[in-house]
N, C-alpha and C positions, 0 to 999 in steps of 0.2 A: 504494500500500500504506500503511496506517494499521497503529500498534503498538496495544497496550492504554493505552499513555499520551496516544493521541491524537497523535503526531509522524507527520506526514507525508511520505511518501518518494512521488516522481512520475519515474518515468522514460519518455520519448518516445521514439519510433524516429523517424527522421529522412526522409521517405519518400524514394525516387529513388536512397539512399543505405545503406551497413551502420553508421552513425552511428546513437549512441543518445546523448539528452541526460537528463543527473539532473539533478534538483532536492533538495535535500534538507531535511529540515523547518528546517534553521537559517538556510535562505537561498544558501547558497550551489550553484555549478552546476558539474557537469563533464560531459565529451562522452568517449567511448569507442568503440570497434569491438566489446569484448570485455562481453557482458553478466557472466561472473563479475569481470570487474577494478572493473564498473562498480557493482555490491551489494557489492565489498568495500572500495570508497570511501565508498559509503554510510552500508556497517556501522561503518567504523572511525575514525566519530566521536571524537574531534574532529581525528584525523591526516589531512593534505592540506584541511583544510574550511577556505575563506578567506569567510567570511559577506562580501556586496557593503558596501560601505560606506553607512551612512547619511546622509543629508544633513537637516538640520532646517528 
C-alpha cells in the first residue's frame, strides 16, 4: 500500500504459517499473527517504529 505522499507500507504473509511480516516506509519491521495489530503498528507512526540502524 502506497499513501498520497508516496510512503510505502508492505506487509507479507508468511506462507506455511499465520505470521505476517511489515515493512514500513521508515524502514523498520514487525511480525504479527493479528492483521488489525499489524496496520495499527503501521499507522501509528512513529510509536513502536525502531528504523534498523544505518551503517556508512
Amino acid at each position: 500500500m502506497s499513501t498520497p505522499t508516496g510512503e510505502v507500507y508492505r506487509i507479507d504473509w508468511l506462507p506455511g504459517t499465520d505470521v505476517l511480516h511489515g515493512t514500513c516506509h521508515c524502514g523498520a519491521e514487525h511480525t504479527a499473527q493479528d492483521p488489525v495489530e499489524m496496520w495499527e503498528w503501521m499507522l501509528g507512526h512513529p510509536e513502536g517504529h525502531q528504523p534498523p540502524e544505518r551503517t556508512a
